[in-house]
C-alpha positions as CSV (number, residue, x, y, z in Angstrom):
1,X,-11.0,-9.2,14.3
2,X,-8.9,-11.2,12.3
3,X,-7.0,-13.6,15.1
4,X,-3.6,-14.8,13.3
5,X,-3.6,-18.0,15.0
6,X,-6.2,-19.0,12.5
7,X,-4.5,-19.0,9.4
8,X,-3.5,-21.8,7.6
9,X,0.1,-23.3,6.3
10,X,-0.9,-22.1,3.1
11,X,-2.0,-18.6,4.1
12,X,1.1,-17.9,5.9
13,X,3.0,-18.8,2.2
14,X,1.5,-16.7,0.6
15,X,2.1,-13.8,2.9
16,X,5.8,-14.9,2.7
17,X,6.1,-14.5,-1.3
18,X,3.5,-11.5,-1.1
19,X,5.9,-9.5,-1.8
20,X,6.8,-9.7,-5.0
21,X,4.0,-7.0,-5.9
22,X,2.4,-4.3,-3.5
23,X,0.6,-1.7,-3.6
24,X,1.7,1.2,-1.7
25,X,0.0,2.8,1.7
26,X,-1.3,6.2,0.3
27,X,-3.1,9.0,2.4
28,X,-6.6,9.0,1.5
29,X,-6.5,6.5,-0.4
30,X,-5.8,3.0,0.4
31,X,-8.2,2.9,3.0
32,X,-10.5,-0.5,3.7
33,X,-12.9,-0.1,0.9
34,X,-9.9,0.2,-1.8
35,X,-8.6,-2.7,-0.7
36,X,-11.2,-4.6,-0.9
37,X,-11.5,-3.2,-4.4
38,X,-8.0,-3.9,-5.2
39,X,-8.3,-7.4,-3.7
40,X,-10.7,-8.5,-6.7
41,X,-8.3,-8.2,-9.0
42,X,-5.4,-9.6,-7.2
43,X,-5.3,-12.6,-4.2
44,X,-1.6,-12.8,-4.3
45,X,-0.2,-9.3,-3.8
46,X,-0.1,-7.3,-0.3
47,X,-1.4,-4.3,0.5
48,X,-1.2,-1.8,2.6
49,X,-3.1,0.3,5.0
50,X,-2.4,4.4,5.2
51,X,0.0,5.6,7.1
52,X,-1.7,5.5,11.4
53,X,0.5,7.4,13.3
54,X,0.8,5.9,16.7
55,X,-0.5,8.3,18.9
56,X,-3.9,8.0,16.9
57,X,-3.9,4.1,17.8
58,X,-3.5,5.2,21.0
59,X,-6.0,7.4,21.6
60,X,-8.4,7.2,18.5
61,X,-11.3,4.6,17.4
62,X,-9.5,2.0,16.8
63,X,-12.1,-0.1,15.1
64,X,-12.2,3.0,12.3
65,X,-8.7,3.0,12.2
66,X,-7.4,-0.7,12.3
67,X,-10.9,-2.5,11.6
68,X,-10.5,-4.9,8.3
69,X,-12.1,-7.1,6.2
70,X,-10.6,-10.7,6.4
71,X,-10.5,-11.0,2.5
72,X,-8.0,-8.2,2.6
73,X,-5.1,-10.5,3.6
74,X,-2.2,-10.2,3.1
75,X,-2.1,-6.9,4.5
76,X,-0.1,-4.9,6.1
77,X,-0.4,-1.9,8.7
78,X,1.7,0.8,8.1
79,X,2.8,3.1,11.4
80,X,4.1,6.7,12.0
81,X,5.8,7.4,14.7
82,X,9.5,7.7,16.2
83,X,8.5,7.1,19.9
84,X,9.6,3.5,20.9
85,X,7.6,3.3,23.5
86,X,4.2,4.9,21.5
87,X,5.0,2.5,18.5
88,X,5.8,-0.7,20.3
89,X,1.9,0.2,22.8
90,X,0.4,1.0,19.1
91,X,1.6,-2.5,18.1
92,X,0.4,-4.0,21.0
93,X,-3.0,-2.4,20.7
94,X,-3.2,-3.7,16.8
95,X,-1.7,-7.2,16.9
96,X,-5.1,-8.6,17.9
97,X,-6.6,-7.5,14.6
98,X,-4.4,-9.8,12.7
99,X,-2.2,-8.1,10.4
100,X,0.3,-9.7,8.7
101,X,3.1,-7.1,8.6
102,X,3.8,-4.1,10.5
103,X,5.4,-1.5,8.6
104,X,7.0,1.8,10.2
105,X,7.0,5.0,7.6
106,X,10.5,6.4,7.1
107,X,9.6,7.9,4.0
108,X,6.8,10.0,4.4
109,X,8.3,14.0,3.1
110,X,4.9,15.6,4.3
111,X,5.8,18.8,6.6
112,X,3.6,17.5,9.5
113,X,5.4,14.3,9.5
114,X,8.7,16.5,10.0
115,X,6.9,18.7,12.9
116,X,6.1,15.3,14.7
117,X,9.6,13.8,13.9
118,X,8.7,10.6,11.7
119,X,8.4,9.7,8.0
120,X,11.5,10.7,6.1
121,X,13.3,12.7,8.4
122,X,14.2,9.2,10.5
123,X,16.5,8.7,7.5
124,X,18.8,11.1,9.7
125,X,18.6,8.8,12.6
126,X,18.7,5.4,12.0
127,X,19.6,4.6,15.8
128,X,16.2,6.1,16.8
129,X,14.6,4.2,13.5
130,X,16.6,0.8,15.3
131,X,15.2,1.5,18.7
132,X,11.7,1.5,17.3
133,X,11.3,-1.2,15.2
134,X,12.7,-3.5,18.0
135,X,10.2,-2.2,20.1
136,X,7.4,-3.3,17.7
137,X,9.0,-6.3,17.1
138,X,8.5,-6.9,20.8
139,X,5.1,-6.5,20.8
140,X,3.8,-8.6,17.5
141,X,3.7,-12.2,15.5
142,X,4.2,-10.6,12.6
143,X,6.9,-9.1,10.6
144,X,8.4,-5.5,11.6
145,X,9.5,-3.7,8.1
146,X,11.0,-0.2,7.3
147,X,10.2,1.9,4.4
148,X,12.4,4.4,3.5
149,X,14.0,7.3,1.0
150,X,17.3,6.3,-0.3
151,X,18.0,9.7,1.7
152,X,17.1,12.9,2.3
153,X,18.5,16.7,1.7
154,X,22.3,17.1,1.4
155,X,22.7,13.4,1.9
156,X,24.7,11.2,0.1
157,X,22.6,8.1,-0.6
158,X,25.4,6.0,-1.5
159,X,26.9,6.3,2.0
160,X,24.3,6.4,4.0
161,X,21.2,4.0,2.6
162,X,23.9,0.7,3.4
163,X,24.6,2.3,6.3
164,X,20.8,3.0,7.5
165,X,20.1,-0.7,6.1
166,X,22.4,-2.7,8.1
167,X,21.7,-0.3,11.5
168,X,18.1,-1.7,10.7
169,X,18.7,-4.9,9.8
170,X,21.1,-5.4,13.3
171,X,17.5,-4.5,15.0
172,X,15.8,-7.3,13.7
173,X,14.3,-5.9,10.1
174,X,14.8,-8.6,7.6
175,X,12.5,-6.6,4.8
176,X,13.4,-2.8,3.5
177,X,10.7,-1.2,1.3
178,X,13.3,1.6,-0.8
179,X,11.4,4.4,-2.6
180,X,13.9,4.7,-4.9
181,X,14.5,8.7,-4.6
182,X,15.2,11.5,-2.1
183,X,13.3,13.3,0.0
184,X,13.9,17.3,-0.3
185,X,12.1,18.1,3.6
186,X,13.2,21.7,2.3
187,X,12.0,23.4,-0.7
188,X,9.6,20.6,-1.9
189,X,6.2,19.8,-1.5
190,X,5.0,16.0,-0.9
191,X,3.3,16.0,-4.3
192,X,6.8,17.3,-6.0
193,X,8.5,15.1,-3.9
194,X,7.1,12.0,-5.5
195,X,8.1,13.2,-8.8
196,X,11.2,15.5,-9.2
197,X,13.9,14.2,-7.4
198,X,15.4,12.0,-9.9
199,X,15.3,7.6,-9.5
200,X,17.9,5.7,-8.8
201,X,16.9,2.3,-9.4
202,X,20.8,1.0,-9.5
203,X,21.2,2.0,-5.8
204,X,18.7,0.1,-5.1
205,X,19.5,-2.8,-7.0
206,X,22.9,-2.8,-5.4
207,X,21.4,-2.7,-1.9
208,X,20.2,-6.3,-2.7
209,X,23.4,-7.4,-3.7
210,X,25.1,-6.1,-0.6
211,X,22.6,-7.6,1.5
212,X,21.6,-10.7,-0.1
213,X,19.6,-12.3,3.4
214,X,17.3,-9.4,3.1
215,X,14.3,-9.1,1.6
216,X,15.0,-5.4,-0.4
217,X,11.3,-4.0,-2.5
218,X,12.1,-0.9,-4.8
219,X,9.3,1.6,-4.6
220,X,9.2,4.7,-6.5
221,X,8.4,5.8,-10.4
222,X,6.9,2.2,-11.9
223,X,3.9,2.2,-13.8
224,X,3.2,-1.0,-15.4
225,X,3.3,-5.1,-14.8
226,X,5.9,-5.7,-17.4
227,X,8.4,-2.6,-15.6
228,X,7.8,-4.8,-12.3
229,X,8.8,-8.2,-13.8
230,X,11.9,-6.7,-15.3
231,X,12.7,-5.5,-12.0
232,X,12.3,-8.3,-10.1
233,X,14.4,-10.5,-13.0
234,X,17.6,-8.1,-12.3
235,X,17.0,-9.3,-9.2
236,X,15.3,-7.6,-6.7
237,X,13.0,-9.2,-4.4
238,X,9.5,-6.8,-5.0
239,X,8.0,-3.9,-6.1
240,X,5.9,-1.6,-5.0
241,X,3.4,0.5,-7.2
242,X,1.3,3.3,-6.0
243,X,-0.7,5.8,-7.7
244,X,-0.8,3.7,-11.2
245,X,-2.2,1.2,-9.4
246,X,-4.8,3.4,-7.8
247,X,-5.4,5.4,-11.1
248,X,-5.3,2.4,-13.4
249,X,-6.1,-0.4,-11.1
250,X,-7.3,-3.2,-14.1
251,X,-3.9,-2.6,-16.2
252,X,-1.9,-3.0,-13.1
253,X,-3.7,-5.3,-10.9
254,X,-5.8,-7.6,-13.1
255,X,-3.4,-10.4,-13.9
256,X,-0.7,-9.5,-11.3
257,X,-0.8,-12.9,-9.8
258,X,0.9,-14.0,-12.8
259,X,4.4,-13.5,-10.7
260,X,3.1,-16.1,-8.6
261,X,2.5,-18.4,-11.4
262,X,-1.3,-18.2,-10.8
263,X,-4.0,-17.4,-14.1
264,X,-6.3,-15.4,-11.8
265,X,-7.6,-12.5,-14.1
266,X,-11.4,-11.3,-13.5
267,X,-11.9,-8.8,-16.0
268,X,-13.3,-5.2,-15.4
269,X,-16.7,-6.1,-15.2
270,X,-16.6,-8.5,-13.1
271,X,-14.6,-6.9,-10.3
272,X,-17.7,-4.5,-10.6
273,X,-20.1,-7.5,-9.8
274,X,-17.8,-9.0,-7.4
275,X,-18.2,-5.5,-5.3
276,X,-21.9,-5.2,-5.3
277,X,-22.4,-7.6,-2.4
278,X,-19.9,-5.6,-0.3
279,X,-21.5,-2.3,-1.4
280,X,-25.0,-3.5,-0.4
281,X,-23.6,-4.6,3.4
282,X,-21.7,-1.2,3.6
283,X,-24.9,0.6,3.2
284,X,-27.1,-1.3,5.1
285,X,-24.7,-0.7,8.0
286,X,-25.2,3.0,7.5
287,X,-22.5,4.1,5.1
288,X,-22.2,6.0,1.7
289,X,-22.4,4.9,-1.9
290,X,-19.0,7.3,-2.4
291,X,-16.8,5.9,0.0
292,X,-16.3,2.9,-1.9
293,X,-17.0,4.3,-5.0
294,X,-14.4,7.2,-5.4
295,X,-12.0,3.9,-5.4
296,X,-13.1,2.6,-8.4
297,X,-13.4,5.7,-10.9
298,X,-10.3,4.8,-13.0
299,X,-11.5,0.9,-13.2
300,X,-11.7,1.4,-17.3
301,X,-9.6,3.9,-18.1
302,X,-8.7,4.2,-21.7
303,X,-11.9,1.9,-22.4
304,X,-14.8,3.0,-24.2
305,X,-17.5,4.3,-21.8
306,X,-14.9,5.0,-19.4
307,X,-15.8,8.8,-19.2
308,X,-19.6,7.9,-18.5
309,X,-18.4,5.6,-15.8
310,X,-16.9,8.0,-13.8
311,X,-19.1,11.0,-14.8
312,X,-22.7,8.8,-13.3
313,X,-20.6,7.5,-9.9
314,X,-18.7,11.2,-9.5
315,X,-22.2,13.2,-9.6
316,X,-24.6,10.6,-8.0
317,X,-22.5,8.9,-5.7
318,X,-23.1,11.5,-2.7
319,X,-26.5,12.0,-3.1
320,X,-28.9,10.4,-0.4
321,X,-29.9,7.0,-1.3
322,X,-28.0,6.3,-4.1
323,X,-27.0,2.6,-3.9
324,X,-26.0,0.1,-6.2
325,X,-28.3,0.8,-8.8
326,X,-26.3,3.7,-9.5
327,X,-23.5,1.7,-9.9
328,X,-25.1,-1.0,-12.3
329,X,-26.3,2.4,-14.0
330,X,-22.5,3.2,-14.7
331,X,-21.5,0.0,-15.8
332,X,-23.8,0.1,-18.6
333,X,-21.9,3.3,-20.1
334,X,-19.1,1.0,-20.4
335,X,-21.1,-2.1,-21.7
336,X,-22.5,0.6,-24.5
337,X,-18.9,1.6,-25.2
338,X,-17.7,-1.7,-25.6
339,X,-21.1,-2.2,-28.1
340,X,-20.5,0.5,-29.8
341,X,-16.8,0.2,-30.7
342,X,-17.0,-3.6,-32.1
């Protein structure tokens, strides 16, 4: 475990301006080994874990669930839940591990988030989603944060996301993460709900200006570095960028640290090499080639060799004893590429 007392002055800066970029919690996807993926192309931006519902804290592994590598930092945990009491004994149970933010999931349109009452559905009860996060808040160092829908069903976003906001904000939330449509919890599935309900980036937008002491991150339909900096010079304090980052992490993530002012840009292939060590100790401890690797298929998209790449890791990957031969194996379908096309 990662104890937070460690950290120095100028770790606990950076996890203050961390959020300019951030990459979103996704199911199945951002779990340890992408991070530690996505942290070798970016020090400065935070990520996120998936979603952990409470009760799994509670009464799952633990380790498997909260364990982390220290080079992931900043990161944050992100919890589902809308039991005060669960959430603020889930926060207790984590806040040895050292997280730097602890994020609860009002967003989340997936129908068994609705069946357990969490995720976006706590956009109709913002009292409830005020009683839980000062409940966490109770029970960590770090800082409590919302994520949310800018609403959800017949709704009318523009009266009820200030609304929702300040009964947050009254309850000690400082930071708002705003996926910048609606949730349909009818009629829509979670995949269509990420993509048909139209954005509304000027809501957003003017949630910062009415609430200027917050910290207010827009989340929802951007693709590329140069779409975030625009953003963030209208004003807004961060964004967050999901399955583009996961999809195409080098365009997104390799020279993100730029918003920090920082010239930290490994290329492609040496995020590969960087990883090697960290494959070789996850195997050794037992684990699979494709657990880390499934991470790391789109690391050249739209690069020569690129289809090789993935084709080598998606077919060998699983079978017994592959390692990291396999992956140096890979690589040189894109070094070929790269030959070939000069």
């Amino acid at each position: 475990m990662t104890q937070r007392g460690d950290r120095t002055e100028r770790d606990k800066t950076r996890v203050a301006e961390a959020h300019r970029l951030s990459v979103a919690p996704m199911m199945d996807w951002t779990d340890r080994h992408c991070r530690v993926f996505h942290r070798q192309m970016t020090r400065r931006a935070m990520l996120y874990t998936e979603m952990v519902t409470a009760a799994a804290v509670l009464h799952g592994d633990r380790d498997r669930l909260l364990g982390f590598d220290p080079l992931e930092h900043p990161l944050a945990l992100q919890l589902g839940g809308s039991d005060p009491g669960e959430l603020a004994a889930a926060v207790r149970a984590a806040e040895p591990y050292g997280y730097d933010e602890v994020n609860l999931n009002c967003g989340c349109p997936s129908d068994r988030v609705q069946s357990g009452c969490f995720g976006a559905v706590l956009m109709e009860r913002p009292d409830l989603v005020a009683e839980c996060v000062a409940a966490m808040a109770s029970e960590t160092a770090a800082k409590v944060t919302v994520k949310c829908r800018i609403g959800v069903d017949d709704q009318e976003p523009a009266d009820i996301l200030p609304r929702f906001i300040e009964t947050v904000a009254k309850a000690g939330v400082g930071h708002v993460i705003i996926h910048a449509r609606k949730a349909w919890l009818q009629g829509l599935s979670p995949k269509e709900n990420r993509e048909i309900p139209p954005l509304d980036y000027t809501l957003v937008l003017a949630m910062k200006r009415a609430f200027p002491e917050l910290t207010i991150c827009l989340n929802g339909g951007v693709t590329t570095l140069a779409q975030a900096k625009d953003l963030l010079d209208q004003g807004i304090d961060g964004v967050m960028i999901g399955r583009a980052a996961y999809h195409d992490p080098a365009s997104v993530l390799i020279g993100a640290d730029a918003l920090w002012g920082e010239d930290f840009a490994p290329d492609a292939f040496e995020v590969v090499t960087a990883m090697l060590p960290y494959i070789e100790e996850h195997l050794a401890r037992g684990g699979r080639l494709h657990q880390i690797t499934r991470h790391m298929l789109g690391l050249f998209t739209g690069r020569p060799g690129a289809r090789g790449w993935r084709r080598i890791l998606s077919e060998g990957a699983n079978r017994p004893g592959a390692g990291t031969d396999l992956v140096v194996q890979a690589l040189s379908q894109v070094q070929a590429g790269v030959r070939s096309a000069a």
